[in-house]
Each structure stands twice: as structure tokens, then as C-alpha cells.
N, CA, C and O atoms as a printed pandas DataFrame, in Angstrom:
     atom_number atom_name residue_name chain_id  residue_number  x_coord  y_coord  z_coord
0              1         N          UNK        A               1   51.901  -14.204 -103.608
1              2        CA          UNK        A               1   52.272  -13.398 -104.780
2              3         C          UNK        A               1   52.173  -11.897 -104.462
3              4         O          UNK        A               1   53.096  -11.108 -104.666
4              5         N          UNK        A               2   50.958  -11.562 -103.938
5              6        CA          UNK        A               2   50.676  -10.305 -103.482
6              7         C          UNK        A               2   51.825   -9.716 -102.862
7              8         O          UNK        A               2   52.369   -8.695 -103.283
8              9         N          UNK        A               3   52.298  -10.559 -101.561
9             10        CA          UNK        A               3   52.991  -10.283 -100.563
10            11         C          UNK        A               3   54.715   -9.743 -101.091
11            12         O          UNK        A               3   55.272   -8.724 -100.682
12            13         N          UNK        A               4   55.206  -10.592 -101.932
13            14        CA          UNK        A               4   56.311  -10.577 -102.400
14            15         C          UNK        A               4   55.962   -9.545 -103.309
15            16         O          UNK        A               4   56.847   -8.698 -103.185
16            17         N          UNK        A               5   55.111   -9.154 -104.188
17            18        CA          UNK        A               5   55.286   -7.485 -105.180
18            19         C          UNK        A               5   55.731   -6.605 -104.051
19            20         O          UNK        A               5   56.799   -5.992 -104.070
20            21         N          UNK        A               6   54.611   -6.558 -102.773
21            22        CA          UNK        A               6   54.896   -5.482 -101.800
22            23         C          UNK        A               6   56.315   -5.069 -101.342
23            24         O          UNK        A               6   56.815   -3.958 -101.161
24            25         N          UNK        A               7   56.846   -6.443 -101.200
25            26        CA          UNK        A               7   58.452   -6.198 -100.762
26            27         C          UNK        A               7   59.163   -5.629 -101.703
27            28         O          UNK        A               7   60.041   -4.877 -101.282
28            29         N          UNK        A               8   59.054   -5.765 -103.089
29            30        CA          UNK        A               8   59.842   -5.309 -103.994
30            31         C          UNK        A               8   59.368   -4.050 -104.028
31            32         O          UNK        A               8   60.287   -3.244 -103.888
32            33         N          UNK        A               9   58.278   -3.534 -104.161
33            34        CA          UNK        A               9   57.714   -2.114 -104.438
34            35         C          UNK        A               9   58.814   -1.297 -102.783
35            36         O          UNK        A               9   59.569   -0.334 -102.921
36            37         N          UNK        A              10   58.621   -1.872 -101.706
37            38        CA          UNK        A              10   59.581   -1.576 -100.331
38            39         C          UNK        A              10   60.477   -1.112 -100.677
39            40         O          UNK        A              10   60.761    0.045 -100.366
40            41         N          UNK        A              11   61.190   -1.824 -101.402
41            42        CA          UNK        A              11   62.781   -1.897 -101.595
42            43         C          UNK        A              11   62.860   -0.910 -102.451
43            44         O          UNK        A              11   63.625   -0.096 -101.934
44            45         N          UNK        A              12   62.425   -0.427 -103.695
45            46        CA          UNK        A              12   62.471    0.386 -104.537
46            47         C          UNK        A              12   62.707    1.546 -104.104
47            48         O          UNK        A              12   63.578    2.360 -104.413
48            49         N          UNK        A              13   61.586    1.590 -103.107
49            50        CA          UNK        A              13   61.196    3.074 -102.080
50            51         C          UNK        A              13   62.417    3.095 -101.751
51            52         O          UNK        A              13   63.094    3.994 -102.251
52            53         N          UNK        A              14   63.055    2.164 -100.855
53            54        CA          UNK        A              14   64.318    2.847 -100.017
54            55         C          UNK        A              14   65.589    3.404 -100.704
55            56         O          UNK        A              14   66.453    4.000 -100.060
56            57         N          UNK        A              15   65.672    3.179 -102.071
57            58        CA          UNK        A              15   66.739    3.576 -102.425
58            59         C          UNK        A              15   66.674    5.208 -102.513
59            60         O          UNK        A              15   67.054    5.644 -103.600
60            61         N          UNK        A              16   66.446    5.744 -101.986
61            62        CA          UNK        A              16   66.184    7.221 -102.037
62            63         C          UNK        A              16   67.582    8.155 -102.577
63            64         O          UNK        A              16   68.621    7.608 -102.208
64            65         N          UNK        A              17   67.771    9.208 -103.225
65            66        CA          UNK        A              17   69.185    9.478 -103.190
66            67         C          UNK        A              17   69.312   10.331 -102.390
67            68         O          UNK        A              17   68.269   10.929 -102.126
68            69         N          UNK        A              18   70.627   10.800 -101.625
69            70        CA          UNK        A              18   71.115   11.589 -100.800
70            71         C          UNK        A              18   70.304   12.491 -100.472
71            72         O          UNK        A              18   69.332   12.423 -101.224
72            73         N          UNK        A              19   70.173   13.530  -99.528
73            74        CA          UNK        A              19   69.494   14.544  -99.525
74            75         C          UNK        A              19   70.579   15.522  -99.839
75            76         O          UNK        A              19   71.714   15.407  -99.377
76            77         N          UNK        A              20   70.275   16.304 -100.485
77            78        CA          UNK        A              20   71.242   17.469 -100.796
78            79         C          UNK        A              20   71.346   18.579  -99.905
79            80         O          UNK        A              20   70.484   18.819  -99.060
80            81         N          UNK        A              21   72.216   19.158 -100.043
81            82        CA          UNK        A              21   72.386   20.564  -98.973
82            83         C          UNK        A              21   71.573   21.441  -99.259
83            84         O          UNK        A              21   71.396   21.632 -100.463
84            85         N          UNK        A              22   70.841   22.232  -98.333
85            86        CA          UNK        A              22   70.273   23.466  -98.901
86            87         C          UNK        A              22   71.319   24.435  -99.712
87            88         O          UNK        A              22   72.532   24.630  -99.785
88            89         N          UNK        A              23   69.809   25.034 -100.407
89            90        CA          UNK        A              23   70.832   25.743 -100.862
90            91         C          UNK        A              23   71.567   27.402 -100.294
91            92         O          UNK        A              23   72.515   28.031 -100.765
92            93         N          UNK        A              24   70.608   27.730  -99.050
93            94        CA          UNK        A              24   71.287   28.798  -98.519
94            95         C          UNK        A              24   72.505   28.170  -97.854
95            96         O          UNK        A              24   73.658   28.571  -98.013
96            97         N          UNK        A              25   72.084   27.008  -96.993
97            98        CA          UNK        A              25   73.417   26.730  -96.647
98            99         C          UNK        A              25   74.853   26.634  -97.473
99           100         O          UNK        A              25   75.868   27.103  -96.958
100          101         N          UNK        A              26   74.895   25.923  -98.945
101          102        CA          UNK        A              26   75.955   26.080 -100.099
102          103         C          UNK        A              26   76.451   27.961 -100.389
103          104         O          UNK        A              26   77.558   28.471 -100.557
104          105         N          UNK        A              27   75.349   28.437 -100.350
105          106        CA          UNK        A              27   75.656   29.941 -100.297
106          107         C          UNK        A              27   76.530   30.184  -99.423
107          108         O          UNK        A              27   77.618   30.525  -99.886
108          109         N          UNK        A              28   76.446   30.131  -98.303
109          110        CA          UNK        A              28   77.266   30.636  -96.840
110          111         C          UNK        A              28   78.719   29.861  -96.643
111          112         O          UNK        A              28   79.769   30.263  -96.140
112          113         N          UNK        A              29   78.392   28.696  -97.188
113          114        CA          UNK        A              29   80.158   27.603  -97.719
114          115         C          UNK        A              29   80.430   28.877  -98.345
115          116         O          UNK        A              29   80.976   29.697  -97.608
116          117         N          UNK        A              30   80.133   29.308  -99.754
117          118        CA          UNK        A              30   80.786   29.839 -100.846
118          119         C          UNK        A              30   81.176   31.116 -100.913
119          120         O          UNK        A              30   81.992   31.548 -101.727
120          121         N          UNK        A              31   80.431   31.957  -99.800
121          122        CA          UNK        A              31   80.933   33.529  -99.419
122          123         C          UNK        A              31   81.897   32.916  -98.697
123          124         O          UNK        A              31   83.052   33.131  -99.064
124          125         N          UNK        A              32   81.707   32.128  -97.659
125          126        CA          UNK        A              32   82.966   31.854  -96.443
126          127         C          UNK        A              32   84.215   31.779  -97.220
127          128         O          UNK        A              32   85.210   32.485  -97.054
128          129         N          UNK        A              33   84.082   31.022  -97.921
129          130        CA          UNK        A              33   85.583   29.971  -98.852
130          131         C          UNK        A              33   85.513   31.767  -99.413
131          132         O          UNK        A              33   85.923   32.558  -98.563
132          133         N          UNK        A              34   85.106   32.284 -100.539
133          134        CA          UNK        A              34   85.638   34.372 -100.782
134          135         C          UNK        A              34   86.260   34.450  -99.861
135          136         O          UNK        A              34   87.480   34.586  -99.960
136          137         N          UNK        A              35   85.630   34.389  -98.643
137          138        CA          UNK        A              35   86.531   35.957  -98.063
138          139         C          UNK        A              35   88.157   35.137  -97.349
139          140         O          UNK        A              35   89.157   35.735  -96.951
140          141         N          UNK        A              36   87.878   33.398  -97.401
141          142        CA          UNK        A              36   88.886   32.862  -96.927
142          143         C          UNK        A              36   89.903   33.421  -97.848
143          144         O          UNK        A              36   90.828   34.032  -97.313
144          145         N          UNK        A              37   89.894   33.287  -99.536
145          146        CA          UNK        A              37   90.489   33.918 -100.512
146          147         C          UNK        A              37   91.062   35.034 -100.545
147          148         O          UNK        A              37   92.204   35.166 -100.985
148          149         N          UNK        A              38   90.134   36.295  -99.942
149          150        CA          UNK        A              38   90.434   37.366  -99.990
150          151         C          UNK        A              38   91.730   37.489  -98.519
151          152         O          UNK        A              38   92.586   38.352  -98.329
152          153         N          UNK        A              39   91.519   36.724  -98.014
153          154        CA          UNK        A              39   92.910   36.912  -96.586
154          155         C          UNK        A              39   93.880   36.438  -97.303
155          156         O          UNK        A              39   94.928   37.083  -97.320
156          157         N          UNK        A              40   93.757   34.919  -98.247
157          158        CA          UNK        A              40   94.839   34.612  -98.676
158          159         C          UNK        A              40   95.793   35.755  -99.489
159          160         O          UNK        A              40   97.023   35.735  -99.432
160          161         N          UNK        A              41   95.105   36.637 -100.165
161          162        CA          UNK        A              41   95.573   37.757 -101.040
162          163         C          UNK        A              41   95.585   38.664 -100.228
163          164         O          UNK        A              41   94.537   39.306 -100.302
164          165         N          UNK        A              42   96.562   39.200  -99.152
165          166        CA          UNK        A              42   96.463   40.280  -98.537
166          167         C          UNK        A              42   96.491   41.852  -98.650
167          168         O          UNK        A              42   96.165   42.750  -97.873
168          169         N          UNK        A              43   97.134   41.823 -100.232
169          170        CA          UNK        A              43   97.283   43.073 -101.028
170          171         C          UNK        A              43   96.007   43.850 -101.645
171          172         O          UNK        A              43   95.999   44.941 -102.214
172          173         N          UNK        A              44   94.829   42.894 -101.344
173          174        CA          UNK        A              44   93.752   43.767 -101.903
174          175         C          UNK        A              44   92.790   43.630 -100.846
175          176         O          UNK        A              44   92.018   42.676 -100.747
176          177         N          UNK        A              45   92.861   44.750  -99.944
177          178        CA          UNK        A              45   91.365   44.731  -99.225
178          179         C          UNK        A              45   91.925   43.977  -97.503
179          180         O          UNK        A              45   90.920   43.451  -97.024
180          181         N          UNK        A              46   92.858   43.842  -96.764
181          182        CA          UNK        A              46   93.426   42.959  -95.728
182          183         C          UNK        A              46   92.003   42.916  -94.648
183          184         O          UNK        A              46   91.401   43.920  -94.269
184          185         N          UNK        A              47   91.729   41.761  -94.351
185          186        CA          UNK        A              47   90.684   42.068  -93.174
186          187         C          UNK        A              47   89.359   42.493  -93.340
187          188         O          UNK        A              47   88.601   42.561  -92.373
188          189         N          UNK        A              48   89.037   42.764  -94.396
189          190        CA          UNK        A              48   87.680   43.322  -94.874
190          191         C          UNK        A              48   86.585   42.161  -93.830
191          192         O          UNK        A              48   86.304   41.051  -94.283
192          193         N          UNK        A              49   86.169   42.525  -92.722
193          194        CA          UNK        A              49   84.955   41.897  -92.425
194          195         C          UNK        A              49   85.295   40.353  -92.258
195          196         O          UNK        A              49   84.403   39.664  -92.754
196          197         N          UNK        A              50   86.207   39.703  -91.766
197          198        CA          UNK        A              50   86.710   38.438  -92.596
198          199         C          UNK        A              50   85.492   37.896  -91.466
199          200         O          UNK        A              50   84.944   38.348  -90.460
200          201         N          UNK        A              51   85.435   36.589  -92.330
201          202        CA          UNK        A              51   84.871   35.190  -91.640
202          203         C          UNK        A              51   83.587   36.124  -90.468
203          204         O          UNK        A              51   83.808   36.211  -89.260
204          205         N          UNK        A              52   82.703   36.544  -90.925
205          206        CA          UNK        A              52   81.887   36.908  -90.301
206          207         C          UNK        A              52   80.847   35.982  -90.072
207          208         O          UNK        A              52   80.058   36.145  -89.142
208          209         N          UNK        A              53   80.764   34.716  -91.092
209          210        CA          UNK        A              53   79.894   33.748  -91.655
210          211         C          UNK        A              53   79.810   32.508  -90.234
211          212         O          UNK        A              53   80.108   31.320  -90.353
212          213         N          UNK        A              54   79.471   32.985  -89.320
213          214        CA          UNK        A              54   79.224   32.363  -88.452
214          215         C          UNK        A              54   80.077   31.083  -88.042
215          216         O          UNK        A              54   81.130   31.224  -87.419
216          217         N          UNK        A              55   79.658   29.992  -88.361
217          218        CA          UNK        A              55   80.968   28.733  -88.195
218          219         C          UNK        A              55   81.921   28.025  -89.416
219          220         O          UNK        A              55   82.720   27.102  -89.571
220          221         N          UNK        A              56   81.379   28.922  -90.033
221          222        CA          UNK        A              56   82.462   28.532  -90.986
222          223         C          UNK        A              56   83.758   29.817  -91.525
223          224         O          UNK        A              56   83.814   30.854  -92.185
224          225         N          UNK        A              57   84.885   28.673  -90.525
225          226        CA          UNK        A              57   85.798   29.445  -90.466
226          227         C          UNK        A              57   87.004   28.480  -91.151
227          228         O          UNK        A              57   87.191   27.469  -90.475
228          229         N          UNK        A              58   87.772   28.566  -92.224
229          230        CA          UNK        A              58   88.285   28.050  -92.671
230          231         C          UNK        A              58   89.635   27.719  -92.724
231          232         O          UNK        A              58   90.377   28.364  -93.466
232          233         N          UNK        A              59   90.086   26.752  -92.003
233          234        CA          UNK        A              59   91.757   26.894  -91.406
234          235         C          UNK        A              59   92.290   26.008  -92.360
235          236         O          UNK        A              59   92.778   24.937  -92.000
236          237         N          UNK        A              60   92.261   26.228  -93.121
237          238        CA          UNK        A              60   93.432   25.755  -94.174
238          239         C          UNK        A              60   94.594   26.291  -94.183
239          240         O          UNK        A              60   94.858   27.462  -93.909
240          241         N          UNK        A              61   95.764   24.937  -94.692
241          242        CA          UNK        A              61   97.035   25.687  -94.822
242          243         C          UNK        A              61   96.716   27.076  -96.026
243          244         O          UNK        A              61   96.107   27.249  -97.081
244          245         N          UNK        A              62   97.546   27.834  -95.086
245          246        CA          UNK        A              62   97.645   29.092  -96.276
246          247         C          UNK        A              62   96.872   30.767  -95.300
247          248         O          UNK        A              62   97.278   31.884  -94.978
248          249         N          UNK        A              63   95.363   29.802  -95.167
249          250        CA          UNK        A              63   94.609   30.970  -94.497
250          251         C          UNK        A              63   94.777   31.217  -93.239
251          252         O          UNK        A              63   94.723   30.380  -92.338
252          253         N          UNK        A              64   95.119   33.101  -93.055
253          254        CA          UNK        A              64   95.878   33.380  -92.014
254          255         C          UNK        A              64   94.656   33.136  -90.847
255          256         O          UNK        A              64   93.439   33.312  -90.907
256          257         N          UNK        A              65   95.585   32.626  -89.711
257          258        CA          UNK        A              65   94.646   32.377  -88.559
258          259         C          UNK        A              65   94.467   33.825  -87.893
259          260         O          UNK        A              65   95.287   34.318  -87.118
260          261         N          UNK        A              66   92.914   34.618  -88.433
261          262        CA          UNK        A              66   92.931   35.854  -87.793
262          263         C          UNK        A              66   92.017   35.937  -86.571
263          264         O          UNK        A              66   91.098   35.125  -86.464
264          265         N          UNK        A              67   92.207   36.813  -85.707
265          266        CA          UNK        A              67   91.161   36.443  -84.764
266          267         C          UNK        A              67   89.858   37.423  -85.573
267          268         O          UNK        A              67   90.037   38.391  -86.312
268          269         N          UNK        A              68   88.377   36.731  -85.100
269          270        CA          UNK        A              68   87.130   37.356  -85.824
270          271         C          UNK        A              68   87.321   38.774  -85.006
271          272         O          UNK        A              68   88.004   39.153  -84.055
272          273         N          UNK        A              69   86.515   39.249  -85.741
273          274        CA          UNK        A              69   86.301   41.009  -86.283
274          275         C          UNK        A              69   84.792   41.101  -85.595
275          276         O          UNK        A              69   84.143   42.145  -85.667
């Protein structure tokens, strides 16, 4: 009887949910994806500093393939 609670109490444990992203890391997605924006709009600001954000460089259709700055 003992033995079998233990397994169930086991199992409970493992359902753990996801670990989530930090949150500086979500920060550094969300400036990256800006300034990807700001290339897409070339009329305000062209090149400002782009994609300085280390590896996240965002090649989507649309965003101009610039070389880093």
C-alpha cells in the first residue's frame, strides 16, 4: 500500500510545466524583432545601430539582409 502511494506521489512530481524563458532573454527577442521593424521601415531612422543584439538576427522575408554595424 505504502509502496504504490509513493509511485503516485512520483508521478505527480513529474508533471512539471515547461520551464519558461528568462526573462532578460524575452527582452533581447523583443528589442531584436524593434529594430528588425525599424529596417523594415526605412524612411525613419535607416540603419540606426541595427541588429546589434548579438545572435539574434532576424531574416525574415521582408528584413533587409544588412551586413552588422
Amino acid at each position: 500500500m505504502a509502496g504504490e502511494l509513493h509511485k503516485k506521489a512520483k508521478k505527480e512530481k513529474t508533471k512539471r510545466r515547461k520551464t519558461k524563458r528568462p526573462k532578460n532573454k524575452r527582452k533581447k527577442i523583443q528589442k531584436a524583432k524593434r529594430r528588425a521593424a525599424r529596417i523594415r521601415r526605412p524612411e525613419e531612422g535607416i540603419l540606426e545601430g541595427i541588429m546589434k543584439c548579438g545572435s539574434f538576427v532576424f531574416m525574415r522575408a521582408g528584413v533587409a539582409r544588412t551586413p552588422h554595424i
